[in-house]
N, C-alpha and C positions, 0 to 999 in steps of 0.2 A: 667340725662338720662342714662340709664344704656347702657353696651356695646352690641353691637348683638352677640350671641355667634356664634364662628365662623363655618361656614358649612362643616359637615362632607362628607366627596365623598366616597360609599360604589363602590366597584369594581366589577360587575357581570360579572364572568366567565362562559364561554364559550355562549355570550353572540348570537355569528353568529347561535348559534345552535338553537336556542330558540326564537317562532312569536314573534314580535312586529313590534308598526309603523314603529318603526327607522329601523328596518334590512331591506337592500336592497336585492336584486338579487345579486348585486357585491359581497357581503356580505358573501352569503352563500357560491356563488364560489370561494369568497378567501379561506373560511374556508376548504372545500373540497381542493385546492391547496396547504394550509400548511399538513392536515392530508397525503394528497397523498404525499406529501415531506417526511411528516418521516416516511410514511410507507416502499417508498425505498431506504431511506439512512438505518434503519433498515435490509432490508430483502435482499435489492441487494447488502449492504454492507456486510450482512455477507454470499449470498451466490455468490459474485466473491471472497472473503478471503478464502472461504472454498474449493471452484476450482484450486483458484493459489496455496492452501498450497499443493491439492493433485495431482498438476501437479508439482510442483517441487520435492514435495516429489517419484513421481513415475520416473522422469527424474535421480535422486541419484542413487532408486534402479535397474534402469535399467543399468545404468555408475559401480556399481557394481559388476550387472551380467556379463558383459562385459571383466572384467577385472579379473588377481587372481596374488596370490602373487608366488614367487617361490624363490629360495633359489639360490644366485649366487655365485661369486667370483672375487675377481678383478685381472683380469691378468698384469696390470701394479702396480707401484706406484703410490700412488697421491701426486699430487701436493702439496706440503706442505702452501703453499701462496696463501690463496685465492683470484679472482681477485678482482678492485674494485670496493668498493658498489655503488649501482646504488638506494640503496632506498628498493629492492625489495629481497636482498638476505637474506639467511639464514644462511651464513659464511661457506657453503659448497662447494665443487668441484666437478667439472667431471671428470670421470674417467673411465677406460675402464672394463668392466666386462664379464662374459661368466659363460652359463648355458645351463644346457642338460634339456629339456622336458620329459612329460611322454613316449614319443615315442622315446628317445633316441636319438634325434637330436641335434644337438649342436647350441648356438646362441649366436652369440655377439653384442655388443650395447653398449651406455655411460649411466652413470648415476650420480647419485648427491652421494656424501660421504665423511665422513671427513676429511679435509686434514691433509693430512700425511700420511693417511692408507698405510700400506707395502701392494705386491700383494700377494696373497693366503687369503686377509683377508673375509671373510664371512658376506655376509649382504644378507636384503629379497630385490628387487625389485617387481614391479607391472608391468605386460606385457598385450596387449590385444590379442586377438585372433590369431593376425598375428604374434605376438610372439616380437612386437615390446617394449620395455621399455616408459612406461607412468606415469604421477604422479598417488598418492597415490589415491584412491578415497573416499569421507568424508564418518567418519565413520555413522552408522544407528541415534546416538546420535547426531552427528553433524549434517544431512541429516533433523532430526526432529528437529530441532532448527533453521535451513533456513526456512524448510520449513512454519515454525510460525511466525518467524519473515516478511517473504514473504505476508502470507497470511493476517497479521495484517497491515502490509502496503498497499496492494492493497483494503483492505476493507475500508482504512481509506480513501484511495483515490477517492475509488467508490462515499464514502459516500459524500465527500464534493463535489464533482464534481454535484451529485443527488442536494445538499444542494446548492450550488452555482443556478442552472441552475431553484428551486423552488423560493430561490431568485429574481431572474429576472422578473420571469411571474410574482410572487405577485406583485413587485414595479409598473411594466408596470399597472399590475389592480388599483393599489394604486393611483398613476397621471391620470386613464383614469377617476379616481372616483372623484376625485378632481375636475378635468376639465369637470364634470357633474354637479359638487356641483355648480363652478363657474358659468357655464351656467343659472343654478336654480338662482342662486342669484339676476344676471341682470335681472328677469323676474320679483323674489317675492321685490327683494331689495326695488326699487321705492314704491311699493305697503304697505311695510312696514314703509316707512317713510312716506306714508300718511297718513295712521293707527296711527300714532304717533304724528301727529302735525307736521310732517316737520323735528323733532327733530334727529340727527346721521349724 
């Protein structure tokens, strides 16, 4: 008695899309529920990526405009020792400096420089409007390189957030369908064991 050869199972895709007996209603709605999922982890992923990249990126050049450099001097010595680190330093001191404006006005303030600088030593500062000493603000390259790194993260976020929450509704549709199947069963079940002899 020869062997049965064993049965091939051909996989028809996109199966929800295309009449047949078997396709349900549930069926079609899931289908429309996955397409609807990657259409806005696609589109809303890349357009809140593309809003965050250009809000951060406008928020730089505005910190930018805001600020300019100008040309100081330090009126004391610094500190040769710098204090200790906390994790966050950059092995620099404060130190006291003073600078005239385009108006002629004189300004003093602290700033960061290397220790030991004698006074009369020459460095740039960053001041804002009110003539106050402020850090440096990142440069146009740096500014583009948050700003991507920004917008690639918020899009990834959007996306799985979209992808999680498409998720959910399918599963819910997947046990409501199930728990429809079960129902059919206890109707046709009986009915098919009588069709059969009694036999399962």
């Amino acid at each position: 008695m020869g062997k049965t050869p064993p049965t091939t199972v051909t996989r028809v895709r996109l199966w929800r899309w295309r009449r047949n007996r078997l396709r349900r209603h549930s069926d079609v709605v899931e289908a429309w529920i996955v397409l609807g999922t990657w259409i806005l982890v696609l589109v809303g992923g890349a357009f809140t990526g593309v809003v965050a990249a250009q809000a951060v990126d406008s928020a730089f050049a505005t910190r930018r405009a805001q600020v300019h450099a100008v040309s100081a001097v330090l009126t004391d010595d610094a500190t040769k020792t710098p204090p200790a680190g906390t994790g966050y330093d950059d092995g620099r001191v404060w130190a006291a400096v003073g600078w005239t404006d385009a108006q002629g006005s004189a300004h003093h303030d602290r700033a960061k420089v290397v220790p030991g600088a004698p006074a009369g030593t020459r460095l740039t500062v960053w001041t804002d409007r009110t003539g106050r000493v402020v850090s440096e603000p990142a440069s146009a390259g740096e500014a583009k390189l948050q700003a991507y790194l920004t917008g690639v993260l918020v899009a990834s976020l959007t996306g799985a957030t979209v992808w999680g929450g498409g998720w959910l509704v399918r599963t819910g549709l997947v046990r409501r369908r199930l728990a429809e199947w079960d129902e059919e069963w206890k109707r046709v079940g009986p009915e098919w064991r009588n069709l059969s002899g009694g036999r399962g």
